[in-house]
C-alpha positions as protocol buffer text, in pm:
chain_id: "A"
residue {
  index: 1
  type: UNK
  ca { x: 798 y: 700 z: 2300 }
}
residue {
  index: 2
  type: UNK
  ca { x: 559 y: 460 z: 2059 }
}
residue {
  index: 3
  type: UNK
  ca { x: 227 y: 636 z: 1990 }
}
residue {
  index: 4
  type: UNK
  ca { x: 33 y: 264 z: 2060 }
}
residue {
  index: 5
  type: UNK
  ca { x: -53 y: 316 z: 2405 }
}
residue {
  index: 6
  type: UNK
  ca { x: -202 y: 655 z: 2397 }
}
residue {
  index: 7
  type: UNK
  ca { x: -420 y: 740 z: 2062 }
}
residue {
  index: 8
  type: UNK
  ca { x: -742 y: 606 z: 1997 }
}
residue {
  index: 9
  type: UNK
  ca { x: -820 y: 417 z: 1666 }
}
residue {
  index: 10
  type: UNK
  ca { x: -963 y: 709 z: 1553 }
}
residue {
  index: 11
  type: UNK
  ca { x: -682 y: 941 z: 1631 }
}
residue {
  index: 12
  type: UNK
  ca { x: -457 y: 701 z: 1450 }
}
residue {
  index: 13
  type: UNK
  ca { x: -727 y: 740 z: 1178 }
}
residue {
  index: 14
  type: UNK
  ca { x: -612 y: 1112 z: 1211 }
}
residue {
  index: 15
  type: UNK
  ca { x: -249 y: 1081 z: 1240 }
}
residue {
  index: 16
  type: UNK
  ca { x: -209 y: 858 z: 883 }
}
residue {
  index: 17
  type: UNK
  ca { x: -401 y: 1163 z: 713 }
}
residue {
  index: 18
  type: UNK
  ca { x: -153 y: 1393 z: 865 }
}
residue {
  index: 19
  type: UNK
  ca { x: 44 y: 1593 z: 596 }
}
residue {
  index: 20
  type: UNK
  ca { x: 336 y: 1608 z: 729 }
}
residue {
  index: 21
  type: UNK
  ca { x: 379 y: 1248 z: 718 }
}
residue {
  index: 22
  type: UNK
  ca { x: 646 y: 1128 z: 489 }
}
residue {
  index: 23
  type: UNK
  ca { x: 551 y: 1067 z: 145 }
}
residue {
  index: 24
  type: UNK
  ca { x: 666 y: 829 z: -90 }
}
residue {
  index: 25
  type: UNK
  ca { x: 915 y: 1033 z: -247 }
}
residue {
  index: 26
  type: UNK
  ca { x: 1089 y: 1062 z: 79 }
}
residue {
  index: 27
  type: UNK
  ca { x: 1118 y: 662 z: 113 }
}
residue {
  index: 28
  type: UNK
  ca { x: 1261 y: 637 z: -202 }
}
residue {
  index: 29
  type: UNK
  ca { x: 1539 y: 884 z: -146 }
}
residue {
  index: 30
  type: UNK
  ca { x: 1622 y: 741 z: 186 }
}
residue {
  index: 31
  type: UNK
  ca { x: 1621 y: 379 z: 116 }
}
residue {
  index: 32
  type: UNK
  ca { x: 1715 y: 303 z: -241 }
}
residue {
  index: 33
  type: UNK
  ca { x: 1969 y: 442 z: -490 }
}
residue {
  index: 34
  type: UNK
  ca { x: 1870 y: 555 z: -833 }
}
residue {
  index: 35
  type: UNK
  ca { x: 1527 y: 579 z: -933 }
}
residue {
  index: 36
  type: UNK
  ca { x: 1399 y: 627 z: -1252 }
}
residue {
  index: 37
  type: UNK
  ca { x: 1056 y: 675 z: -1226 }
}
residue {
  index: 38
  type: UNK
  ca { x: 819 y: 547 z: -1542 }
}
residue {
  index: 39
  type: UNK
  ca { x: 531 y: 690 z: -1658 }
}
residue {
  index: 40
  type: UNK
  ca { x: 201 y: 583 z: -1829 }
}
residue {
  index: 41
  type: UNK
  ca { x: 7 y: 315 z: -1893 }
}
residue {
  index: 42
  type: UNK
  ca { x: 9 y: 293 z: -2240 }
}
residue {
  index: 43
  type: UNK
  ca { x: -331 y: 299 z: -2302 }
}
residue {
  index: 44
  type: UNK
  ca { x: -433 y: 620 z: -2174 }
}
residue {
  index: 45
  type: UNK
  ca { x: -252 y: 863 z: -1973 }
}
residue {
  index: 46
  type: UNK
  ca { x: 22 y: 886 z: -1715 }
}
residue {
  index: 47
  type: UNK
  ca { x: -183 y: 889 z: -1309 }
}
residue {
  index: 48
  type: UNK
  ca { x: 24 y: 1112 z: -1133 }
}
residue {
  index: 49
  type: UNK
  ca { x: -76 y: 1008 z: -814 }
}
residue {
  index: 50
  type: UNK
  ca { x: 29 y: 688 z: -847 }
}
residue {
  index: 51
  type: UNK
  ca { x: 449 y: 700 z: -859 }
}
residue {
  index: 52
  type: UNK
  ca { x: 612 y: 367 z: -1013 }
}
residue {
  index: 53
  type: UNK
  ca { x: 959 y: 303 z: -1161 }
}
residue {
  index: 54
  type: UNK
  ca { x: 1306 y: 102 z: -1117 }
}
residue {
  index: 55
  type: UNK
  ca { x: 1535 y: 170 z: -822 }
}
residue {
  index: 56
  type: UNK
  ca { x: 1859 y: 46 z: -662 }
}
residue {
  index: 57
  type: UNK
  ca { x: 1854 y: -164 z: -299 }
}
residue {
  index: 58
  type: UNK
  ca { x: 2153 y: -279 z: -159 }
}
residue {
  index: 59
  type: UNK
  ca { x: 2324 y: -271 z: -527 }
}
residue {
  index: 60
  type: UNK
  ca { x: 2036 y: -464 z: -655 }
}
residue {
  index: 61
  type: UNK
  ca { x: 1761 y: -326 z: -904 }
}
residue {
  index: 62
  type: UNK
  ca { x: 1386 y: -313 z: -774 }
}
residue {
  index: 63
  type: UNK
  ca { x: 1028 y: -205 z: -850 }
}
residue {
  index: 64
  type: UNK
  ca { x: 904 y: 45 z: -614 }
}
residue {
  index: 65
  type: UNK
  ca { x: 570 y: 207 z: -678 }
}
residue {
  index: 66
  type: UNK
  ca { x: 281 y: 354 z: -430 }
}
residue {
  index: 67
  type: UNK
  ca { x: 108 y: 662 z: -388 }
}
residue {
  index: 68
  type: UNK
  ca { x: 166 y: 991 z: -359 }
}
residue {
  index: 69
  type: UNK
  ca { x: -84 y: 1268 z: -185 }
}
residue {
  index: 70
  type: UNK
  ca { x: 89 y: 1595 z: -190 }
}
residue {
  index: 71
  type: UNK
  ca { x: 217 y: 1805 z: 95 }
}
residue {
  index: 72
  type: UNK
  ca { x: 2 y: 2131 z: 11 }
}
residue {
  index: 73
  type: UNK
  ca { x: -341 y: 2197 z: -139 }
}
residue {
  index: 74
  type: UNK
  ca { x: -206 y: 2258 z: -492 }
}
residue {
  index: 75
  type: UNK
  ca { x: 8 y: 1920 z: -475 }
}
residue {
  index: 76
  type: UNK
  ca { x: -356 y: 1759 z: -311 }
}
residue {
  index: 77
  type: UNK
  ca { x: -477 y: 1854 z: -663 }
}
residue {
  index: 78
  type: UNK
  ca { x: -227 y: 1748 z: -866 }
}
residue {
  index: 79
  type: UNK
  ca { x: -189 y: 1434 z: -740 }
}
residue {
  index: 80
  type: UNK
  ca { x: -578 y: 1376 z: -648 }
}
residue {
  index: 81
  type: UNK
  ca { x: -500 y: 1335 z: -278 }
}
residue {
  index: 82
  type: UNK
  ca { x: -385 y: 1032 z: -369 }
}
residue {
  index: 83
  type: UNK
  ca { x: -644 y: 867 z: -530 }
}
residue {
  index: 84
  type: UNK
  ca { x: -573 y: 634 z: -849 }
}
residue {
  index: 85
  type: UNK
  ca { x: -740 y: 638 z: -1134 }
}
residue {
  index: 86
  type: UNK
  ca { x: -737 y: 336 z: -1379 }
}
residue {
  index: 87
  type: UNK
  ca { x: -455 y: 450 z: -1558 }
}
residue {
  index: 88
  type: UNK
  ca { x: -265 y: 463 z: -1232 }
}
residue {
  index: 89
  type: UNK
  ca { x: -357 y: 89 z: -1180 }
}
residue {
  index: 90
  type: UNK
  ca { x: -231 y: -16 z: -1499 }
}
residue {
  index: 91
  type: UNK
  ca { x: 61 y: 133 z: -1478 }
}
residue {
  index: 92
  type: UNK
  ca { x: 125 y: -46 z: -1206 }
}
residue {
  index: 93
  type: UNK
  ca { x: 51 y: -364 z: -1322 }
}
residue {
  index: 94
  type: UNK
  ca { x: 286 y: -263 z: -1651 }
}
residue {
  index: 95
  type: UNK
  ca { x: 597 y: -225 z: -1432 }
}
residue {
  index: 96
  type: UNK
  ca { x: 505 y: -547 z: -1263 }
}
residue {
  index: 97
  type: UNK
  ca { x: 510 y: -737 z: -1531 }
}
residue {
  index: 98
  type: UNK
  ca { x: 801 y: -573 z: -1623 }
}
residue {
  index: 99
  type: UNK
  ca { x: 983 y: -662 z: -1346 }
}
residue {
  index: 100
  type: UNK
  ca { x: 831 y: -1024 z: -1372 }
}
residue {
  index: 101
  type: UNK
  ca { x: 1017 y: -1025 z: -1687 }
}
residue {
  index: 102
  type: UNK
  ca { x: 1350 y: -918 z: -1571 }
}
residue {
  index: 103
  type: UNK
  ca { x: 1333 y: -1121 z: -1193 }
}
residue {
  index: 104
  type: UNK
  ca { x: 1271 y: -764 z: -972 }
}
residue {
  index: 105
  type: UNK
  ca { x: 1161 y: -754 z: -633 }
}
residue {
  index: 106
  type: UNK
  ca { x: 852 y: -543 z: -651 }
}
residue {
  index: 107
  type: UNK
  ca { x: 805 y: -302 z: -326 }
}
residue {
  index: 108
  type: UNK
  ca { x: 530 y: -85 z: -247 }
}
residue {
  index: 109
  type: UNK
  ca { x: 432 y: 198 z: -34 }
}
residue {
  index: 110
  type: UNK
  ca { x: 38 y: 206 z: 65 }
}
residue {
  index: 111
  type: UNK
  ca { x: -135 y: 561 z: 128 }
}
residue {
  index: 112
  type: UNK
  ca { x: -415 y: 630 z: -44 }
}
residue {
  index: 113
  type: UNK
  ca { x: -814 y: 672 z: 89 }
}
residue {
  index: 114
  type: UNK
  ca { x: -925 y: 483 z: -195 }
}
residue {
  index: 115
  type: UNK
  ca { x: -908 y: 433 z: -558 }
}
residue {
  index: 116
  type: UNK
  ca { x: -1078 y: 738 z: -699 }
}
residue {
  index: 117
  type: UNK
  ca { x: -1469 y: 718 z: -771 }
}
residue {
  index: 118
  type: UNK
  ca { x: -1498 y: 966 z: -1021 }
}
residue {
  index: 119
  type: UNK
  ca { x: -1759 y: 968 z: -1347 }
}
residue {
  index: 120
  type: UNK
  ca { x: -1429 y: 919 z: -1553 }
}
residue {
  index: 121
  type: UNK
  ca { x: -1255 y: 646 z: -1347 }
}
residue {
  index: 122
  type: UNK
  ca { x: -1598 y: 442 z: -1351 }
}
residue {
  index: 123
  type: UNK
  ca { x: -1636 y: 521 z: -1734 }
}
residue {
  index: 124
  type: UNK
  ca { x: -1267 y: 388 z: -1795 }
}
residue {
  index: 125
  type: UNK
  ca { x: -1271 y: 74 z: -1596 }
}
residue {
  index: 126
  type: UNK
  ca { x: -1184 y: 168 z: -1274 }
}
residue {
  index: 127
  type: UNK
  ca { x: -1291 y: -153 z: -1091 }
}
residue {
  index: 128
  type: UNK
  ca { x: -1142 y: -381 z: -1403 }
}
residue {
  index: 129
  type: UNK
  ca { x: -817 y: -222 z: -1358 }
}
residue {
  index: 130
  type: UNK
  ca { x: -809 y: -256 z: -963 }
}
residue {
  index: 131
  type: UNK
  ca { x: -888 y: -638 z: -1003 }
}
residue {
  index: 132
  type: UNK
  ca { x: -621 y: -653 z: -1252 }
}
residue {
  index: 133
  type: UNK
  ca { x: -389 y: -490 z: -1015 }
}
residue {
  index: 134
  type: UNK
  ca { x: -450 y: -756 z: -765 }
}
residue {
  index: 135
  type: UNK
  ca { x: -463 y: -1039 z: -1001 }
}
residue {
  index: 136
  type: UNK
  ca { x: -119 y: -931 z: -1159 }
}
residue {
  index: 137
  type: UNK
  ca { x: 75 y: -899 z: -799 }
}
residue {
  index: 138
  type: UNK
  ca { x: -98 y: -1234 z: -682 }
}
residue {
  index: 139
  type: UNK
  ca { x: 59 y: -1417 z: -980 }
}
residue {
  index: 140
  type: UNK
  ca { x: 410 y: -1276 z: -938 }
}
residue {
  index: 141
  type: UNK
  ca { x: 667 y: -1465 z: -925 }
}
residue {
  index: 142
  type: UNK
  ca { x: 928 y: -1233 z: -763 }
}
residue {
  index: 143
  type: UNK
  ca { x: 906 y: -1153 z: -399 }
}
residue {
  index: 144
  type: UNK
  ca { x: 671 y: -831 z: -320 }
}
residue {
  index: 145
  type: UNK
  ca { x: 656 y: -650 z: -47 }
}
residue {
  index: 146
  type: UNK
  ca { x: 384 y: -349 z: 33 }
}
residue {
  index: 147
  type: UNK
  ca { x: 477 y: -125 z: 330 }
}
residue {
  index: 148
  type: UNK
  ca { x: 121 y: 52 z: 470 }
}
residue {
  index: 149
  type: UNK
  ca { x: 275 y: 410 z: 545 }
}
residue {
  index: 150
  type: UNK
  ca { x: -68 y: 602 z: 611 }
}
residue {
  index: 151
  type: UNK
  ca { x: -433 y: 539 z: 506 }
}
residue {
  index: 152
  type: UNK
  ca { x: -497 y: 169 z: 300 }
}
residue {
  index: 153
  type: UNK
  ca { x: -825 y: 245 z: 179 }
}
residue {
  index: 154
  type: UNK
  ca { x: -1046 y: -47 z: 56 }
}
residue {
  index: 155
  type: UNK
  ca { x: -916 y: -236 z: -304 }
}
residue {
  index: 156
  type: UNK
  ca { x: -789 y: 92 z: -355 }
}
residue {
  index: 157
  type: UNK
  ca { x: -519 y: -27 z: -118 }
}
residue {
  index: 158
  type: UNK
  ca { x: -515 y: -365 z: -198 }
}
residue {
  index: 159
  type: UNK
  ca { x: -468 y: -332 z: -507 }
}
residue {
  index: 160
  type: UNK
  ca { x: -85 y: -223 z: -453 }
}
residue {
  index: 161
  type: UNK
  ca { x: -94 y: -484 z: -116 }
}
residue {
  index: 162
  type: UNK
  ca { x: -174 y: -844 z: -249 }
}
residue {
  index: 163
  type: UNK
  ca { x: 188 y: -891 z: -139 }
}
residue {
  index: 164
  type: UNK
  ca { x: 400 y: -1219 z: -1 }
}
residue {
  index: 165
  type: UNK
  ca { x: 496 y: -993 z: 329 }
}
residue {
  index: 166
  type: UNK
  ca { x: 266 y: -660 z: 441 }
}
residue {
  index: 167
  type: UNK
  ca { x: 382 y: -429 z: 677 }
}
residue {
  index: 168
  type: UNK
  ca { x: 217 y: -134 z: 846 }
}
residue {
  index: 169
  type: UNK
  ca { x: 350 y: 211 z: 1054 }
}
residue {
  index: 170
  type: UNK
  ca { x: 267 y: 187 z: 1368 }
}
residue {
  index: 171
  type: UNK
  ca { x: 18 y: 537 z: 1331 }
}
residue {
  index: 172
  type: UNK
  ca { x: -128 y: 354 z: 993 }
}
residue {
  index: 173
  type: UNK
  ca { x: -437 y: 244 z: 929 }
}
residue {
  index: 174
  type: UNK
  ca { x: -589 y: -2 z: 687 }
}
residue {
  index: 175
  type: UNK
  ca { x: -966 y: -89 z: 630 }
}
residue {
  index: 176
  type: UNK
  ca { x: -1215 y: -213 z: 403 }
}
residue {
  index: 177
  type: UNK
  ca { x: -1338 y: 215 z: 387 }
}
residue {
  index: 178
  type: UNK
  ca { x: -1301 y: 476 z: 570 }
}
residue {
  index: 179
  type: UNK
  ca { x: -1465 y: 560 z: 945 }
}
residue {
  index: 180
  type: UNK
  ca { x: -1694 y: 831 z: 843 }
}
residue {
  index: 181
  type: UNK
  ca { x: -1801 y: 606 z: 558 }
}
residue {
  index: 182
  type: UNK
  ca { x: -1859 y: 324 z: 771 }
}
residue {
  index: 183
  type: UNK
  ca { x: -2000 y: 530 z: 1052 }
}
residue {
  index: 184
  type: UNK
  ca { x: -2270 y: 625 z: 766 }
}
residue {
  index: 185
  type: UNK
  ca { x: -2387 y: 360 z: 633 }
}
residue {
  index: 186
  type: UNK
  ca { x: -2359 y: 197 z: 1016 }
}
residue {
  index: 187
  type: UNK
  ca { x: -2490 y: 442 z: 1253 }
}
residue {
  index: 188
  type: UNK
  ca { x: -2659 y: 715 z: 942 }
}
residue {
  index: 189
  type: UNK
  ca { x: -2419 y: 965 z: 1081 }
}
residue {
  index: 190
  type: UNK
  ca { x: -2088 y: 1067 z: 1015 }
}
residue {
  index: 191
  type: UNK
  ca { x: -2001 y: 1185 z: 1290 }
}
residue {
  index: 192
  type: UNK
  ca { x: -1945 y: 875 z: 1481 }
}
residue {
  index: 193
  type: UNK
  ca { x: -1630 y: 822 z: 1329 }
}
residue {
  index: 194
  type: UNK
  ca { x: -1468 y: 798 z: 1628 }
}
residue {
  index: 195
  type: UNK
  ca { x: -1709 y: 474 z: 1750 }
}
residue {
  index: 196
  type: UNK
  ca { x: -1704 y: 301 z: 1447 }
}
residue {
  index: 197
  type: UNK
  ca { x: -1327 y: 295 z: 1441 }
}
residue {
  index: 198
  type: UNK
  ca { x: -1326 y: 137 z: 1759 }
}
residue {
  index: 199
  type: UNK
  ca { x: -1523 y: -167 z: 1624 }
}
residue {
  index: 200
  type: UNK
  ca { x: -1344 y: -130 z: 1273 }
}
residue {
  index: 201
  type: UNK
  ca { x: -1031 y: -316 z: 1399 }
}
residue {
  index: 202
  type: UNK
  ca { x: -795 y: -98 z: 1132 }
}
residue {
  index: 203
  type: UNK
  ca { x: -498 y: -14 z: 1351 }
}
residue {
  index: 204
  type: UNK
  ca { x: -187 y: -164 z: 1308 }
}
residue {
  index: 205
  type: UNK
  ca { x: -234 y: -343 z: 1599 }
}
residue {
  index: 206
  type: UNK
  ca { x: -528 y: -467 z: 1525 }
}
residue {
  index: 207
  type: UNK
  ca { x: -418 y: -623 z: 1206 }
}
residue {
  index: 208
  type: UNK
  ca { x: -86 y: -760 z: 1369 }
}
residue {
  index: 209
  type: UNK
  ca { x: -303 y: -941 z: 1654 }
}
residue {
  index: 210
  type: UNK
  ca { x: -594 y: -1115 z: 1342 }
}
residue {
  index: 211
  type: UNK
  ca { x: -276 y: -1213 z: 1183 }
}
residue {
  index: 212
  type: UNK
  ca { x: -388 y: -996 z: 851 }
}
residue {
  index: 213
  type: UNK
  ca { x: -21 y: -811 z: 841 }
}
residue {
  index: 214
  type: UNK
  ca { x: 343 y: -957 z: 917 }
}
residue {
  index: 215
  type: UNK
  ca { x: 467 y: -644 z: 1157 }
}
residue {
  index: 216
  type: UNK
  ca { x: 449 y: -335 z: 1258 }
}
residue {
  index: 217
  type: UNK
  ca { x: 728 y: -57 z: 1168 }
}
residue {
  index: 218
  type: UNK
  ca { x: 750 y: 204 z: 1472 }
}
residue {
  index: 219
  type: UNK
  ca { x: 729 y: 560 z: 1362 }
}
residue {
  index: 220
  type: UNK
  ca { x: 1027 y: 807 z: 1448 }
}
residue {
  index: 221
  type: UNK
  ca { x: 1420 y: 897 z: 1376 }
}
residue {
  index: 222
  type: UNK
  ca { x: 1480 y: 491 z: 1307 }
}
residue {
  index: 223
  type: UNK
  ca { x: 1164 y: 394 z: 1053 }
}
residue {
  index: 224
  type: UNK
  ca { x: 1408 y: 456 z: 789 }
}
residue {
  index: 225
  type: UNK
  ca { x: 1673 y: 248 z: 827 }
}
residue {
  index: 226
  type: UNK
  ca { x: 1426 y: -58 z: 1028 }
}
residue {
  index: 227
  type: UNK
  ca { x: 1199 y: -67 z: 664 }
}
residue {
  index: 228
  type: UNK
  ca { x: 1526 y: -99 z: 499 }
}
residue {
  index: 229
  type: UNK
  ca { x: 1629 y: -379 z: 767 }
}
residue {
  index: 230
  type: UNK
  ca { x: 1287 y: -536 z: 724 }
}
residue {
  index: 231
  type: UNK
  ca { x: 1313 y: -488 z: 316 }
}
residue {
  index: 232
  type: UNK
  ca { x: 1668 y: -678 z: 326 }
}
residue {
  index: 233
  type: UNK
  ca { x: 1566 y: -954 z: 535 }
}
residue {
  index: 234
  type: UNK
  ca { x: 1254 y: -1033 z: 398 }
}
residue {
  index: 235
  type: UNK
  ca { x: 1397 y: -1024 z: 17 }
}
residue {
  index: 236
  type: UNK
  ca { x: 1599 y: -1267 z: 155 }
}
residue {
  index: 237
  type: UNK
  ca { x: 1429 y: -1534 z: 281 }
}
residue {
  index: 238
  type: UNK
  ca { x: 1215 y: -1491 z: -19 }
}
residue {
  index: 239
  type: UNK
  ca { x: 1512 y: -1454 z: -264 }
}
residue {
  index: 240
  type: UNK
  ca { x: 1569 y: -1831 z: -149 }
}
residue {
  index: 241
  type: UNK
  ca { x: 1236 y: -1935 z: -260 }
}
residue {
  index: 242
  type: UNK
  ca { x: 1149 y: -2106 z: -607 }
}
residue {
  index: 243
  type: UNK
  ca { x: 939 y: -1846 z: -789 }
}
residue {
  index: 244
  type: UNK
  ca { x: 659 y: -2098 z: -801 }
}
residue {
  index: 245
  type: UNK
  ca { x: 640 y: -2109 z: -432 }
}
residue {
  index: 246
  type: UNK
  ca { x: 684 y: -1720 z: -440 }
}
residue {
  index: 247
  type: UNK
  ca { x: 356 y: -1717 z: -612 }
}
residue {
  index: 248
  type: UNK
  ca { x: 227 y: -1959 z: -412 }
}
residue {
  index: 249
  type: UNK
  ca { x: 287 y: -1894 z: -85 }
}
residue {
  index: 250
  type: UNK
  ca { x: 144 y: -1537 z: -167 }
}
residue {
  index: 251
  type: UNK
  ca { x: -167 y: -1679 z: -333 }
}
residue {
  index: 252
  type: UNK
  ca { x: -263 y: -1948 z: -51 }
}
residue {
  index: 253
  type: UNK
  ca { x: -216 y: -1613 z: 246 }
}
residue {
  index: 254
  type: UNK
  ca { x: -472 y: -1458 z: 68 }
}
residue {
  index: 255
  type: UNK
  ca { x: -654 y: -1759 z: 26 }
}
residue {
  index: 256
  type: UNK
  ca { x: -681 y: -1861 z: 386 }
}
residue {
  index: 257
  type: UNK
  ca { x: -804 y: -1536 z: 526 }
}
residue {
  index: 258
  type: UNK
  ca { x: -1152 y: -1589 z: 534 }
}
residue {
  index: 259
  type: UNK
  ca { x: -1071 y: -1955 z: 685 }
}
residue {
  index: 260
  type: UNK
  ca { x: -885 y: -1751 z: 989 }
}
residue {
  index: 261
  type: UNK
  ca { x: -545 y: -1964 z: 895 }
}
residue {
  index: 262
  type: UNK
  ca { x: -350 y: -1714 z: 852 }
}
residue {
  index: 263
  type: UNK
  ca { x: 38 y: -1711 z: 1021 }
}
């Protein structure tokens, strides 16, 4: 039975940070053939918690990068619970204009609380590199395709999400930052988490019904094999595109949020 009718926003707040969620790792071994992951950003250092490379779908060779939290405390560390730094962002934007270059669907899976707000991150450009994240994927020309599989944290998020199609779990969330930080700054108490994701409007659901995501993938036995139906026939209707109307179809959806056009 779908979780919609019974949790709260904030329990779904809860369920996307569960561990024992499926992690990016485990989409790529399900759905595509052959990964290669890449490393670096060839300025810096390689972000571990940011996972990018080259993959197989349906026969056909892909990007797929997103995040990666961990599945115990030590892997938490590792991989900074998920949190990019800048390197992590350019990386990203490296294999996208990579696969700009050789015509590559670009697919990515969204979990992450935020980009991370470290002294270092700051010191190396970590809101430059987030803006060039989202200024790279808007000027694609191959189809992407971001898949919200837990928390979307703030640009953070978006940064891996400017996409032509977005997708959420039905359990995931995605918001501008996260309840307790909104409940803060809000109500000056953390604590009220729980009330200020009621008004926060980051379900799934939510998002669906303002028209700010294209659908909603139910959790369970068969969100495998529906991501890879939605993956196959989104790619395409978009693989029939021009790559100019790729970019811009992608370009005027973000431009027409604020003007509540969306579709």
């Amino acid at each position: 039975m779908s979780s919609e009718n019974v949790l709260t926003p904030y329990e779904k707040v809860l369920a996307a940070r569960k561990s024992d969620r499926p992690d990016i790792m485990k989409y790529i071994n399900v759905i595509f053939d052959d990964f290669i992951e890449m490393h670096g950003d060839r300025y810096y250092r390689d972000d571990k918690s940011l996972i990018a490379g080259i993959a197989l779908f349906n026969g056909k060779p892909v990007t797929v990068m997103g995040n990666r939290k961990g599945k115990s405390i030590e892997e938490n560390i590792r991989y900074n619970f998920g949190m990019a730094s800048p390197e992590g962002y350019r990386k990203a934007v490296r294999l996208m204009k990579e696969a700009e270059k050789f015509r590559r669907p670009v697919i990515t899976f969204v979990d992450t609380p935020g980009a991370y707000p470290g002294m270092e991150a700051e010191s190396n450009g970590q809101s430059n590199a987030i803006a060039g994240s989202i200024a790279a994927m808007l000027k694609l020309t191959v189809p992407v395709i971001s898949v919200i599989t837990g928390e979307g944290g703030s640009g953070g998020a978006l940064a891996l999400a400017a996409a032509n199609r977005v997708y959420m779990l039905e359990n995931a969330v995605y918001s501008i930052l996260s309840p307790e930080g909104f409940a803060s700054i809000i109500y000056k108490d953390a604590k009220k988490a729980p009330q200020a994701s009621e008004i926060m409007k980051l379900t799934a659901q939510d998002l669906l019904t303002a028209g700010l995501v294209d659908g909603i993938i139910a959790e369970g036995d068969r969100c495998f094999s529906d991501i890879s139906r939605m993956l196959e026939k989104e790619l395409g209707i978009l693989g029939r595109m021009k790559p100019k109307e790729i970019a811009n179809s992608r370009y005027e959806k973000f431009r027409n949020i604020d003007r509540g056009e969306i579709k």
